[in-house]
VMD Tcl script that builds the backbone (N, CA, C; Angstrom):
set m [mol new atoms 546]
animate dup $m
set s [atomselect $m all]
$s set {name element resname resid chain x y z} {
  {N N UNK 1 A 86.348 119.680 148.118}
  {CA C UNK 1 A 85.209 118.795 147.960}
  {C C UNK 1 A 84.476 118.598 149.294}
  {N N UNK 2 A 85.183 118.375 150.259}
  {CA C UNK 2 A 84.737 118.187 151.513}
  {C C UNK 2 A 83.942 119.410 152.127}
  {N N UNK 3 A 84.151 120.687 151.758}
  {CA C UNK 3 A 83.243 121.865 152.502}
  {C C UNK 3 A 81.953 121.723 151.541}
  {N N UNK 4 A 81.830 121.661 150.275}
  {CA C UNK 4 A 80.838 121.389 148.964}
  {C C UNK 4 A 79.851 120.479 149.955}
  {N N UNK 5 A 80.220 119.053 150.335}
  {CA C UNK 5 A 79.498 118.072 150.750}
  {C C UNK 5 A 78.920 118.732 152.223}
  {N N UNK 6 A 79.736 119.497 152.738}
  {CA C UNK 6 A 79.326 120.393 154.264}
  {C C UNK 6 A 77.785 121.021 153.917}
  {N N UNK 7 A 78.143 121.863 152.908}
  {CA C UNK 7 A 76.692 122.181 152.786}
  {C C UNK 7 A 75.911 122.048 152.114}
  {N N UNK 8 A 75.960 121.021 151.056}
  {CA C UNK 8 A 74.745 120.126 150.591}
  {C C UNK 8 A 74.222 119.933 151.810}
  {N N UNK 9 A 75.210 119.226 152.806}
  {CA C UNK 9 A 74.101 118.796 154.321}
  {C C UNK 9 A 73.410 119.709 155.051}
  {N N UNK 10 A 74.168 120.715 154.650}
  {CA C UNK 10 A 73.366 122.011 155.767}
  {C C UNK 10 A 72.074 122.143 154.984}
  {N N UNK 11 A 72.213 122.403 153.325}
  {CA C UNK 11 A 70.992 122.718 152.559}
  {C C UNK 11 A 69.643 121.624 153.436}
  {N N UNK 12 A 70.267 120.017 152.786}
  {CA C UNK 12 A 69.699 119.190 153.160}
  {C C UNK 12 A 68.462 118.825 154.601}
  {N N UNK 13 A 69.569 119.321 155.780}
  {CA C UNK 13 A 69.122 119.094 157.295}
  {C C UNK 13 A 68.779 120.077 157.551}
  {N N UNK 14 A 69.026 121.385 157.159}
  {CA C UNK 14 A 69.018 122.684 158.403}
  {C C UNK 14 A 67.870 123.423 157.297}
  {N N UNK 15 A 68.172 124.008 155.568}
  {CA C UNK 15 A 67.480 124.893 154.933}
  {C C UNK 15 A 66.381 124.080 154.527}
  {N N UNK 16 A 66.547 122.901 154.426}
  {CA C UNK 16 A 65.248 122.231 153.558}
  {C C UNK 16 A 63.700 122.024 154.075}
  {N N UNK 17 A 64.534 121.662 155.326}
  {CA C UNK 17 A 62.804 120.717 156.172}
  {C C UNK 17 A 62.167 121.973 156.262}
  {N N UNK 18 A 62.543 123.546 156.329}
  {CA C UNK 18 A 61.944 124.448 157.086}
  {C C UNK 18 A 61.267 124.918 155.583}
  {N N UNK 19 A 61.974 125.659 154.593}
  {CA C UNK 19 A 61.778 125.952 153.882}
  {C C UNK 19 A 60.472 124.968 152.790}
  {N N UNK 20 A 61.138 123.738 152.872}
  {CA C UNK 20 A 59.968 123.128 151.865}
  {C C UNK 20 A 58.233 123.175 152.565}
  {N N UNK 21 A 58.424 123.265 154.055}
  {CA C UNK 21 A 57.207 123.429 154.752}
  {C C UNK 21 A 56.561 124.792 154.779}
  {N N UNK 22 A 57.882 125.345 154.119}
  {CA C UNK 22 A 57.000 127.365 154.187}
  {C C UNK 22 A 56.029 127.137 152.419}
  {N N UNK 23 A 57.044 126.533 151.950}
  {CA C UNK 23 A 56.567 126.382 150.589}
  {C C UNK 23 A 55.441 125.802 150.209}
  {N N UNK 24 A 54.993 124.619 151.389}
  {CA C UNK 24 A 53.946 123.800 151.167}
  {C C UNK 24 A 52.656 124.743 151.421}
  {N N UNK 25 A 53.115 125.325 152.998}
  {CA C UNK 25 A 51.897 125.943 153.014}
  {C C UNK 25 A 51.366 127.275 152.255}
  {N N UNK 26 A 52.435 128.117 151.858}
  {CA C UNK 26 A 52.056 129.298 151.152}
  {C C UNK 26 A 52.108 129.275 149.565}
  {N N UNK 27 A 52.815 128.245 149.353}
  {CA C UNK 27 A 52.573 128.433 147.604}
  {C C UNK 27 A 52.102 127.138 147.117}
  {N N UNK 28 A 51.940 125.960 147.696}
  {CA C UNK 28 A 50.920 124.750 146.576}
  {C C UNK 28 A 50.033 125.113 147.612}
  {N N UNK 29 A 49.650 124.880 148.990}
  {CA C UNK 29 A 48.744 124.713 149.481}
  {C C UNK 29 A 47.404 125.592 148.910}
  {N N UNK 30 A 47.507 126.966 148.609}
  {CA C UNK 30 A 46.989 127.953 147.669}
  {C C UNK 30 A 46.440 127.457 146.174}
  {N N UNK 31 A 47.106 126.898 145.960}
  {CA C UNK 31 A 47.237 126.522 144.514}
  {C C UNK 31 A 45.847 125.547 144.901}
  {N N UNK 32 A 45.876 124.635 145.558}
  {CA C UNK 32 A 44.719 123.713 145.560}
  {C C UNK 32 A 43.523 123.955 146.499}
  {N N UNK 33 A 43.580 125.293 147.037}
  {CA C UNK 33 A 42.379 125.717 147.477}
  {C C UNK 33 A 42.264 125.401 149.063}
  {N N UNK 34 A 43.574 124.757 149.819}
  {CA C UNK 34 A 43.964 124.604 150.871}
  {C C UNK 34 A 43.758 126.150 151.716}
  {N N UNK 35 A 43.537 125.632 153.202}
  {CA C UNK 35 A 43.849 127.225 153.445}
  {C C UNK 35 A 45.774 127.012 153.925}
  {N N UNK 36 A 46.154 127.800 154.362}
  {CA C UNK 36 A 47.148 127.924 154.950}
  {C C UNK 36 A 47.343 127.832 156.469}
  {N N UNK 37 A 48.631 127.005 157.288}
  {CA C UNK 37 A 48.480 127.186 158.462}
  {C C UNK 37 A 49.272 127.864 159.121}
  {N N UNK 38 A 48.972 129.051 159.368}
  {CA C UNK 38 A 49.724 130.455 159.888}
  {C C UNK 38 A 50.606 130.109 161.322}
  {N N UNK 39 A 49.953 129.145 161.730}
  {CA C UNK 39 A 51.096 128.514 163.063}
  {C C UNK 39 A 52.617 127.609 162.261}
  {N N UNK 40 A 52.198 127.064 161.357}
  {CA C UNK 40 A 53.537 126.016 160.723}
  {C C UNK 40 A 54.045 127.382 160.493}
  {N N UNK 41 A 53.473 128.092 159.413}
  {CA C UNK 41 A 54.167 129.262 158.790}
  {C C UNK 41 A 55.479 130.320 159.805}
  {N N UNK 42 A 54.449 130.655 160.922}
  {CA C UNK 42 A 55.197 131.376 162.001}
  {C C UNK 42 A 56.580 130.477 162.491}
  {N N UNK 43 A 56.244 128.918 163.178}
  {CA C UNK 43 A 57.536 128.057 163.166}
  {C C UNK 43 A 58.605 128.002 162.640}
  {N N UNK 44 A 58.005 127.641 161.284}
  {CA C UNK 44 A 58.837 127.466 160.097}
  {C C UNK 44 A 60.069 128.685 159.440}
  {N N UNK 45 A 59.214 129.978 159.915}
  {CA C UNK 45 A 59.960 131.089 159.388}
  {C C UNK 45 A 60.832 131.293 160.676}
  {N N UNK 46 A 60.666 131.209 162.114}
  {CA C UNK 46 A 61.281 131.508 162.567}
  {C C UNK 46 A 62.683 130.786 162.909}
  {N N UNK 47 A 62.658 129.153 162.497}
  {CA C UNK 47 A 63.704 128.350 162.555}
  {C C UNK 47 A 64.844 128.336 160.799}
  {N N UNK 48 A 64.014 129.125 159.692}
  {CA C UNK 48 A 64.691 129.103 158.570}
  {C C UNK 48 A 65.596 130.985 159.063}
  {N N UNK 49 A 65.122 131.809 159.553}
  {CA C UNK 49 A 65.997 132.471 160.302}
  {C C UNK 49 A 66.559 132.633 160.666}
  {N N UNK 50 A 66.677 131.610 161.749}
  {CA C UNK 50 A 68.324 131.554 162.274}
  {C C UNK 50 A 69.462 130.445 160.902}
  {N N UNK 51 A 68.882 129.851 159.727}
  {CA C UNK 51 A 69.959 129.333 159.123}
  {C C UNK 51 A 70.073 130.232 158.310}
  {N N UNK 52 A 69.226 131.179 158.096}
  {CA C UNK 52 A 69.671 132.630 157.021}
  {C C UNK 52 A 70.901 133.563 157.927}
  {N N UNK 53 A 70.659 133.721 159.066}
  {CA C UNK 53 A 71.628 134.359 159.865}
  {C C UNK 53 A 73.053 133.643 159.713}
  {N N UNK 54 A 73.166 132.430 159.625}
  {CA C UNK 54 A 74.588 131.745 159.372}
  {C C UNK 54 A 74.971 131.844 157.767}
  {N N UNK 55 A 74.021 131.654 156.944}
  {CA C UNK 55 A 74.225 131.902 155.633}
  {C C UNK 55 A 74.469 133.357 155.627}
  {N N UNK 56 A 74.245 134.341 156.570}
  {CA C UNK 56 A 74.882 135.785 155.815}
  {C C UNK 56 A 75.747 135.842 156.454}
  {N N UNK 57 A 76.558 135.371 157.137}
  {CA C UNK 57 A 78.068 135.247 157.886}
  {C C UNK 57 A 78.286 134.663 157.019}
  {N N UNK 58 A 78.001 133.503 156.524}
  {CA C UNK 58 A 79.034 132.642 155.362}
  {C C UNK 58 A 79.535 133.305 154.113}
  {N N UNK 59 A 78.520 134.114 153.787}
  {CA C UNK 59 A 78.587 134.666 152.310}
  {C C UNK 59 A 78.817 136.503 152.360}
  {N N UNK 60 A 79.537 136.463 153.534}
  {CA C UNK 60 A 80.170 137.475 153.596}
  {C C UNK 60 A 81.647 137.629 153.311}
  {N N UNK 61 A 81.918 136.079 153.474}
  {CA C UNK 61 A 83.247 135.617 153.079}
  {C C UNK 61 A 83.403 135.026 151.417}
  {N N UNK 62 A 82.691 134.754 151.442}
  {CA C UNK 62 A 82.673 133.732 149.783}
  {C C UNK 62 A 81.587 134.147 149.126}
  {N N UNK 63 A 81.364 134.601 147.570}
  {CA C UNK 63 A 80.470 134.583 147.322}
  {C C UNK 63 A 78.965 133.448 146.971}
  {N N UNK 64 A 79.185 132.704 146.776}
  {CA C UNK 64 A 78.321 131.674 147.081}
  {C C UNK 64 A 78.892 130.898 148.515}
  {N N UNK 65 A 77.846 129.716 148.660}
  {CA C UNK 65 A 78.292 128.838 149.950}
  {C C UNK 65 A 79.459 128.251 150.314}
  {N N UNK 66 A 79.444 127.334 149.449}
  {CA C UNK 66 A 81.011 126.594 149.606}
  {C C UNK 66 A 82.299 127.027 149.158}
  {N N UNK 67 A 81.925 127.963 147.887}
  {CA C UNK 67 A 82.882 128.706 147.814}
  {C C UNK 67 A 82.680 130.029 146.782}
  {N N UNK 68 A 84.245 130.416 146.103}
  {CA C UNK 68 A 83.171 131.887 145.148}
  {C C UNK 68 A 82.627 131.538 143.828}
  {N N UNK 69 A 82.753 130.120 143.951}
  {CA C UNK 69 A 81.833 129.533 142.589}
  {C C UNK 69 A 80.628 128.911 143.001}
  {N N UNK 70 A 79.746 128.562 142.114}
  {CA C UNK 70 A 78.643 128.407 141.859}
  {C C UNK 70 A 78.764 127.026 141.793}
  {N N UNK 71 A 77.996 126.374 142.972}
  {CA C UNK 71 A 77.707 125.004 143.570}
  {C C UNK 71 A 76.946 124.090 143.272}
  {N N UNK 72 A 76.892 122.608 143.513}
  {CA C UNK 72 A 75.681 121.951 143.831}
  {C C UNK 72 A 75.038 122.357 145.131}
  {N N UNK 73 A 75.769 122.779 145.983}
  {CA C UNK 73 A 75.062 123.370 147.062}
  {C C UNK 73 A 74.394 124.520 147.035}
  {N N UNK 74 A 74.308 125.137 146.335}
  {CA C UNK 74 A 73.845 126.458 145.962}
  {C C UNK 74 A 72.559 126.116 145.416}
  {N N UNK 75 A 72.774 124.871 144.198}
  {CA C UNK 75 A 71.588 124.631 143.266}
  {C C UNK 75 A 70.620 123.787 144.012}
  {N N UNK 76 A 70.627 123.323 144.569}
  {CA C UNK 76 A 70.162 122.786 145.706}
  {C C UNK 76 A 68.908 123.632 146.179}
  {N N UNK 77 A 69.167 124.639 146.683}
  {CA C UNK 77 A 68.532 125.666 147.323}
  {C C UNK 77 A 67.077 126.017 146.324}
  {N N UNK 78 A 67.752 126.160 144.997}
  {CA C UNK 78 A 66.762 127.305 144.175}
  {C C UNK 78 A 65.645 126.344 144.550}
  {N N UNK 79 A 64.638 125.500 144.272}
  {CA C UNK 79 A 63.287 125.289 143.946}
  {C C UNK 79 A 62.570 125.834 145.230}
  {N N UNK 80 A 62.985 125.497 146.525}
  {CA C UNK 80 A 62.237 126.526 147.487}
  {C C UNK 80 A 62.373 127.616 147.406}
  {N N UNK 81 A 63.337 128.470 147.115}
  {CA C UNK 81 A 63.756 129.748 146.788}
  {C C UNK 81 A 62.831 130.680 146.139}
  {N N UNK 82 A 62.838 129.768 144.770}
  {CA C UNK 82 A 61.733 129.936 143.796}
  {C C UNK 82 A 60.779 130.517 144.266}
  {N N UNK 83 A 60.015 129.274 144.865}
  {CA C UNK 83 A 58.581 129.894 145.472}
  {C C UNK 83 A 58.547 130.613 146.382}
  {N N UNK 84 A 59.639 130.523 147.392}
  {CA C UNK 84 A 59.402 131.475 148.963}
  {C C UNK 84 A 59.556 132.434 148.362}
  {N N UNK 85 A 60.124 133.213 146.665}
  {CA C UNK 85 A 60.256 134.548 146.497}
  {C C UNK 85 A 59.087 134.961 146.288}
  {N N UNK 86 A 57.975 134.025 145.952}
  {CA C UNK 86 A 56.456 134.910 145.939}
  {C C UNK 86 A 55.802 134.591 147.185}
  {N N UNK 87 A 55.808 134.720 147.916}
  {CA C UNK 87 A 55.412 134.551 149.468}
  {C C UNK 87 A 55.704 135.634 150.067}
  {N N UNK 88 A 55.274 135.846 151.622}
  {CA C UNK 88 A 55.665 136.564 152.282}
  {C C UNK 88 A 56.686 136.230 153.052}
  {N N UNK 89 A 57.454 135.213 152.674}
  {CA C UNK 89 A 58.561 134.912 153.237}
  {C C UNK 89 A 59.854 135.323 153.453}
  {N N UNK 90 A 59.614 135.785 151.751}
  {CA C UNK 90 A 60.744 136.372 151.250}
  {C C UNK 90 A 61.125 137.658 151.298}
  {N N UNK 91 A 60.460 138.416 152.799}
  {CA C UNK 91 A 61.242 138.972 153.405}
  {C C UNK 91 A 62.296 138.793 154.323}
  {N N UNK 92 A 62.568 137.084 154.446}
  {CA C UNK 92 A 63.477 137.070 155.434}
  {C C UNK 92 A 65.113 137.398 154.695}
  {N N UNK 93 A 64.953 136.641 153.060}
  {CA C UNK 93 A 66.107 136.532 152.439}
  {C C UNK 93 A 66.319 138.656 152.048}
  {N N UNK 94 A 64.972 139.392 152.089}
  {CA C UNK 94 A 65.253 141.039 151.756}
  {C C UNK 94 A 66.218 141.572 153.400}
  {N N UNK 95 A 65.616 140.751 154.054}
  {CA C UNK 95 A 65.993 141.334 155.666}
  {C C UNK 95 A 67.620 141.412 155.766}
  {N N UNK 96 A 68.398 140.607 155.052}
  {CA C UNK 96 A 69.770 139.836 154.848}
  {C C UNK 96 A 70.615 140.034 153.663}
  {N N UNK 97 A 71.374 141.232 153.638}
  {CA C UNK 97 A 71.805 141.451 152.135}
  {C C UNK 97 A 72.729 141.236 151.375}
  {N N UNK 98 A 73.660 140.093 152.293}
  {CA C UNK 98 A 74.152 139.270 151.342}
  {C C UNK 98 A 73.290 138.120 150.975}
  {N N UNK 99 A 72.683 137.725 151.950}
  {CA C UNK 99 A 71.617 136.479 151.382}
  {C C UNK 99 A 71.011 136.837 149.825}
  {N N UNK 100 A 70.309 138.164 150.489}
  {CA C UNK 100 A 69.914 138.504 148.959}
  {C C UNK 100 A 70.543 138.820 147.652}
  {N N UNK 101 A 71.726 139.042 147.557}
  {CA C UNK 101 A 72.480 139.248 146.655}
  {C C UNK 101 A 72.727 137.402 146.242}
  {N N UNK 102 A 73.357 137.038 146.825}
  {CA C UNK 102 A 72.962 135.630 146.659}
  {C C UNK 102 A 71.774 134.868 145.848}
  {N N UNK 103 A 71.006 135.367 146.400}
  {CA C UNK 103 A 69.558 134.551 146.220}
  {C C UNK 103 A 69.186 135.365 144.677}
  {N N UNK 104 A 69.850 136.423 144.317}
  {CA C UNK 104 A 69.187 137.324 142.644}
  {C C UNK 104 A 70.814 136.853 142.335}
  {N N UNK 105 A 71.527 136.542 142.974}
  {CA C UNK 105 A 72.581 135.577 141.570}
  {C C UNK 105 A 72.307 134.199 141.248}
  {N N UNK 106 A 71.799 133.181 142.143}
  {CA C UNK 106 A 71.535 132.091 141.596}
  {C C UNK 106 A 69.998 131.775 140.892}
  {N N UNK 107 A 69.385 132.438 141.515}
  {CA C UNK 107 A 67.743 132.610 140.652}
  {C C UNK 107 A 68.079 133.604 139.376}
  {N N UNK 108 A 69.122 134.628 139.170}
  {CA C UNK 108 A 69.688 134.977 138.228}
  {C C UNK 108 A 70.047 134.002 136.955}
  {N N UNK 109 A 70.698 133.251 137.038}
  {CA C UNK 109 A 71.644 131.581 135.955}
  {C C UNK 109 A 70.435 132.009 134.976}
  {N N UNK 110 A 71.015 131.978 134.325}
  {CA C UNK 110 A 70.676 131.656 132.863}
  {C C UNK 110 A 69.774 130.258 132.329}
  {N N UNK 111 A 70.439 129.592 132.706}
  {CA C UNK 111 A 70.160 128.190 133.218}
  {C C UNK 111 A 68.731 127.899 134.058}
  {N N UNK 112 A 68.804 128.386 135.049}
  {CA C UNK 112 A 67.373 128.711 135.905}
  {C C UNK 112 A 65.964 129.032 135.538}
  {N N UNK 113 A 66.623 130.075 135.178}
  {CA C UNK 113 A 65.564 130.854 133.982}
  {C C UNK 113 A 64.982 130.249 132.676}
  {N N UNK 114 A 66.094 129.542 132.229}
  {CA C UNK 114 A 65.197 128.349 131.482}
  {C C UNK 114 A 64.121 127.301 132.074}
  {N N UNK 115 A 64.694 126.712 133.258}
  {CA C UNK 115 A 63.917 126.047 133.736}
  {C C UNK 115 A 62.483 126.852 134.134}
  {N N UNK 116 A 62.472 127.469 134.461}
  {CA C UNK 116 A 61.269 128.171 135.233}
  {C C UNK 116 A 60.666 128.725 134.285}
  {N N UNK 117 A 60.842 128.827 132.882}
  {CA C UNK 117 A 60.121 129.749 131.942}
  {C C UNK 117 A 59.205 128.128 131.064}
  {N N UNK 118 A 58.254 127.957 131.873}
  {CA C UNK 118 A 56.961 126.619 131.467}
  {C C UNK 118 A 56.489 127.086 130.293}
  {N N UNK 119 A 56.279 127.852 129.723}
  {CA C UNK 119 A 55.817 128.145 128.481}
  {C C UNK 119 A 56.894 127.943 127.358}
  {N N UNK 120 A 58.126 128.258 127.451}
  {CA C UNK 120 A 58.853 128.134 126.371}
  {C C UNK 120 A 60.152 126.866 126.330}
  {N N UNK 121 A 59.960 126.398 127.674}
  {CA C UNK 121 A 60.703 124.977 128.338}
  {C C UNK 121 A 59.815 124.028 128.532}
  {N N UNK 122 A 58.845 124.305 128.878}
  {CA C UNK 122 A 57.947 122.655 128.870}
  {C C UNK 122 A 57.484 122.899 127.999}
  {N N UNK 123 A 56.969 123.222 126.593}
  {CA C UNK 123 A 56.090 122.762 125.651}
  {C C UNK 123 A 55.656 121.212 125.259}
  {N N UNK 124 A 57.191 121.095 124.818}
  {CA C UNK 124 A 56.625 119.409 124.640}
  {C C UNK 124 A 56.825 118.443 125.557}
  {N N UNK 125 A 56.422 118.963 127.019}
  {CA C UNK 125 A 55.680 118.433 127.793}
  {C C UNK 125 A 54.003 118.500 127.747}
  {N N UNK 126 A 53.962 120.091 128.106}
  {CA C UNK 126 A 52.345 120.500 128.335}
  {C C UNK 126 A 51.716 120.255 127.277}
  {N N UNK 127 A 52.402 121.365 126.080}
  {CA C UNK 127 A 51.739 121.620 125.005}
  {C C UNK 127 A 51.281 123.094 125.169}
  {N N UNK 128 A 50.672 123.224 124.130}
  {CA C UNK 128 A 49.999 125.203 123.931}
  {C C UNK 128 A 49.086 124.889 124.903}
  {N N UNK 129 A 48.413 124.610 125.465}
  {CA C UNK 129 A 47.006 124.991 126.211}
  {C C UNK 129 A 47.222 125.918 127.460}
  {N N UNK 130 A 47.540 126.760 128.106}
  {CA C UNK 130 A 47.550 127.445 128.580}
  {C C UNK 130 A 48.329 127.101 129.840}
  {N N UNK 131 A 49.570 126.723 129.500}
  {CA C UNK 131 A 50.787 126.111 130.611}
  {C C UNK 131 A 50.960 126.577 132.245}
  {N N UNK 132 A 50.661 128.086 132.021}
  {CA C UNK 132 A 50.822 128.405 133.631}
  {C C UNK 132 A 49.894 127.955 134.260}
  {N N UNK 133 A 48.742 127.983 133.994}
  {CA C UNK 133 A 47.277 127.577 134.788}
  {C C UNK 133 A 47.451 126.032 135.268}
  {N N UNK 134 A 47.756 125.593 134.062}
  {CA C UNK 134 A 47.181 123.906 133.899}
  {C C UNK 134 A 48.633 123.274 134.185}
  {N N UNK 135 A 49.727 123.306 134.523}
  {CA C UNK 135 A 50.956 122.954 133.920}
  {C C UNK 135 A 50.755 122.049 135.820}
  {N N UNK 136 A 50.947 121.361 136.514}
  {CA C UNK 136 A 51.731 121.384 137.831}
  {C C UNK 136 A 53.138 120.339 137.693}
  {N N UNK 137 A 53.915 121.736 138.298}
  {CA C UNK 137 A 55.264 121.361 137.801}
  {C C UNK 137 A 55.493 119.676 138.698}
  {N N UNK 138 A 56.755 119.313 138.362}
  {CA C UNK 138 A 57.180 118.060 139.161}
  {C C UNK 138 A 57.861 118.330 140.631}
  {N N UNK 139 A 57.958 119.308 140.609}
  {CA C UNK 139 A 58.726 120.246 142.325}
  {C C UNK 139 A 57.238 120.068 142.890}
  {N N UNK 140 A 55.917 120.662 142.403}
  {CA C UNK 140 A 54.986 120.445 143.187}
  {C C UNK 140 A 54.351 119.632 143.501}
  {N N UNK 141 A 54.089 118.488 142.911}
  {CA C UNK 141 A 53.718 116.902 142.786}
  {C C UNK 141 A 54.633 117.053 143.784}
  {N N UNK 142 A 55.976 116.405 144.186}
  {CA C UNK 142 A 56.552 116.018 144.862}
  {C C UNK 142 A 56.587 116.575 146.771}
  {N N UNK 143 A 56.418 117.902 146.116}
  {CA C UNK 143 A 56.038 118.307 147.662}
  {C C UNK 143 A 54.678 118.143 148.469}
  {N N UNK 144 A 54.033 117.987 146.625}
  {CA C UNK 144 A 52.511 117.536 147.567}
  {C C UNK 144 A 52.645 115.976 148.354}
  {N N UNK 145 A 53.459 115.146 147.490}
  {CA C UNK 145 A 53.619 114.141 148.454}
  {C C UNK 145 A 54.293 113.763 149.755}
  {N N UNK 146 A 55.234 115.007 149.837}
  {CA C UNK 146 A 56.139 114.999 151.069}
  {C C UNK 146 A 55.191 115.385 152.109}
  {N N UNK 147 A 54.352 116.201 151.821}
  {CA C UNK 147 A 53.711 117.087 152.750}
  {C C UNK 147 A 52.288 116.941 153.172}
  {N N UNK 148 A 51.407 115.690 152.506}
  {CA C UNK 148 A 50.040 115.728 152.766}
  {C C UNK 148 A 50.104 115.095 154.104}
  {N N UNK 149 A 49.393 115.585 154.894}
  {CA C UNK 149 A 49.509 114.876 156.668}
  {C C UNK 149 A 48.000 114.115 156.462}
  {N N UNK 150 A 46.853 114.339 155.361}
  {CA C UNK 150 A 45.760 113.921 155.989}
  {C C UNK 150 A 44.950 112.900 154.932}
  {N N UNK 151 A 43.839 112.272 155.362}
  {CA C UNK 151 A 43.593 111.382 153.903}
  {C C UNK 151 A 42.533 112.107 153.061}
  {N N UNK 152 A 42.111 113.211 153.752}
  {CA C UNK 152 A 41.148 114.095 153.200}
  {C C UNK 152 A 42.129 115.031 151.956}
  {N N UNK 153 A 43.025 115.384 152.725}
  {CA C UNK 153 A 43.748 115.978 151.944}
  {C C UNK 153 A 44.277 115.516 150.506}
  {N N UNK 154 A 44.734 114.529 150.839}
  {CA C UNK 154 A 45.243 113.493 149.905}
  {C C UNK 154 A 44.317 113.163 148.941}
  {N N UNK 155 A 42.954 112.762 148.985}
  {CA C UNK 155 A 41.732 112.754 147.983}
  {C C UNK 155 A 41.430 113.479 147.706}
  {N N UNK 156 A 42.106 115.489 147.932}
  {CA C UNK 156 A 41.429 116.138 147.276}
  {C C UNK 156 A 42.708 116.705 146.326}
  {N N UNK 157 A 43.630 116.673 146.862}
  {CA C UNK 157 A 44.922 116.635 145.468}
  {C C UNK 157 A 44.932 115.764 144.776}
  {N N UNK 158 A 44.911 114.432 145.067}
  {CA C UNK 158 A 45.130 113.118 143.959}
  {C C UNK 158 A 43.614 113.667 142.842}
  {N N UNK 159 A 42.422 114.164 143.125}
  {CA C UNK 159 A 41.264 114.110 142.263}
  {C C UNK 159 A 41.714 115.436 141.269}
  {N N UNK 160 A 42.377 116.434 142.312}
  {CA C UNK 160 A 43.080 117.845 140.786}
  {C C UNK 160 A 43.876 117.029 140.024}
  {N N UNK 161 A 45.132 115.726 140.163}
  {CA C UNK 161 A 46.050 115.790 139.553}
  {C C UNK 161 A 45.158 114.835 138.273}
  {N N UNK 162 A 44.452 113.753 139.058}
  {CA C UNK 162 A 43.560 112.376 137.975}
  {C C UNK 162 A 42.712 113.486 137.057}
  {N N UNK 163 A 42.121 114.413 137.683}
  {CA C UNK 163 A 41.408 115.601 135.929}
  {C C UNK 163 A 42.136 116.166 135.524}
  {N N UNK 164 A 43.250 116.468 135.879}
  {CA C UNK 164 A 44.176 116.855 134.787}
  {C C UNK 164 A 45.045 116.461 133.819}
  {N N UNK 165 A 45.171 115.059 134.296}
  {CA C UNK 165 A 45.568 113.896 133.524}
  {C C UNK 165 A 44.532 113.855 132.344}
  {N N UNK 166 A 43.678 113.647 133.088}
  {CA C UNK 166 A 42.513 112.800 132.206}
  {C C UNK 166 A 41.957 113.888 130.849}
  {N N UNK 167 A 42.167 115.239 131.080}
  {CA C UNK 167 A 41.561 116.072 130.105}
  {C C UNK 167 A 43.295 116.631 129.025}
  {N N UNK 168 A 44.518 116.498 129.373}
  {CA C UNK 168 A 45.703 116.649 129.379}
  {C C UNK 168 A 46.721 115.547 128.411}
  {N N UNK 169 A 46.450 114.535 129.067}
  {CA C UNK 169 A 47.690 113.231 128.703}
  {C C UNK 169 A 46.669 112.772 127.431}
  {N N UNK 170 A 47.749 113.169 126.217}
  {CA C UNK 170 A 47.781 111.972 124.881}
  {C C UNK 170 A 49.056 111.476 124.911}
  {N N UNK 171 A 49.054 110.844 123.514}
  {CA C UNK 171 A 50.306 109.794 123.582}
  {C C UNK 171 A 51.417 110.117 123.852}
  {N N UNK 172 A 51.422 111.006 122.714}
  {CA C UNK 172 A 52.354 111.791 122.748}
  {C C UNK 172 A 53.084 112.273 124.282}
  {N N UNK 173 A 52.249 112.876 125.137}
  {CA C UNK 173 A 53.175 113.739 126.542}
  {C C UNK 173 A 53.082 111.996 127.393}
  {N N UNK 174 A 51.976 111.371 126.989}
  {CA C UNK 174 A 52.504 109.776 127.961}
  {C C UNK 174 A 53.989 109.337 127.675}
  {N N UNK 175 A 54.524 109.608 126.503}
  {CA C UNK 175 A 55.397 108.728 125.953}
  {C C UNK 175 A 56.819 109.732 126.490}
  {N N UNK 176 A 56.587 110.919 126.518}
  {CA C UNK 176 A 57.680 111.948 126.915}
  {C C UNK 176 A 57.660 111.659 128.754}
  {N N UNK 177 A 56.665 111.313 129.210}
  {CA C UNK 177 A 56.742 111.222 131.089}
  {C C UNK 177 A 57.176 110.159 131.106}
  {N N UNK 178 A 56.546 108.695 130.322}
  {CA C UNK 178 A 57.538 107.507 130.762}
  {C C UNK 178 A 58.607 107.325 130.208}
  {N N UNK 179 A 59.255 108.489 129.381}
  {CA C UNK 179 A 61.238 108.663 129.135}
  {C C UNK 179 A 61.772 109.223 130.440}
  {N N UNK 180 A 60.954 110.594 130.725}
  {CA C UNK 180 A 61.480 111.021 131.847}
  {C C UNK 180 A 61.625 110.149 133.157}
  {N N UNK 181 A 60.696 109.136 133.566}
  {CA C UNK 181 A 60.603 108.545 134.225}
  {C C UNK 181 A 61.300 107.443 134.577}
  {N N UNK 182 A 61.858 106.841 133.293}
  {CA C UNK 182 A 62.450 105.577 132.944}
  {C C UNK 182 A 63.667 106.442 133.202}
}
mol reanalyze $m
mol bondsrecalc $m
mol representation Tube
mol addrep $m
């Protein structure tokens, strides 16, 4: 139990701050018409580097992190994962080949794959209207709030999320967000 809790913290302190900031800028920042800032980006990749370099020593020994089973520490990981795999990021996890073997077994789960498939897992959230376009998941809401530094910024995401509400939310998906919520 005690190595499990080791690297939840590592996920936590060392993979997260870097990674959720690669994520902000290359995959929502895009999304809302942001440009990208190729200096965070350069930072960011070069300090999630050196914790990929300890993660492929680790998982040269074990197949997942904490151990050869499949973790909360592991699950942890996927939602940046997720997105840094459509980025150009995600050459750091190709550069590293146990990382990567890693990274196509837990984005592998069965489980995962449900989650991430918005068309046939969120329905009765979204609904039919065209889910990938219109859908913004709750991973991205949330990072948009971790991550807005500016108030300009902030009034121009809060005005995508209020029209999408506003053309989007009947009773029905109100009544399914304040279960989830509650």
């Amino acid at each position: 139990m005690a190595i499990l809790t080791v690297w939840m913290e590592i996920e936590a302190h060392q993979f997260d701050p870097f990674a959720s900031k690669l994520t902000w800028e290359q995959a929502i920042k895009p999304i809302y018409g942001l440009e990208t800032d190729q200096v965070v980006v350069k930072e960011n990749e070069a300090n999630l580097e050196k914790v990929l370099d300890i993660y492929e020593k680790r998982l040269g020994k074990y197949r997942f992190l904490a151990c050869n089973t499949f973790t909360l520490a592991d699950l942890h990981h996927l939602p940046n994962i997720q997105y840094l795999l459509g980025t150009p990021t995600n050459r750091l996890f190709e550069d590293r080949p146990k990382v990567l073997k890693w990274v196509g077994e837990i984005t592998g789960r069965e489980a995962w794959k449900m989650a991430c498939d918005h068309e046939k897992y969120w329905f009765d959230v979204v609904g039919h209207d065209n889910v990938r376009n219109q859908h913004t998941s709750f991973n991205s809401l949330k990072l948009i709030a971790e991550n807005v530094s500016t108030r300009s910024e902030t009034l121009q995401l809060v005005c995508v999320v209020v029209d999408w509400l506003k053309f989007h939310l009947n009773s029905k998906r109100k009544s399914i967000l304040e279960k989830m919520i509650t």
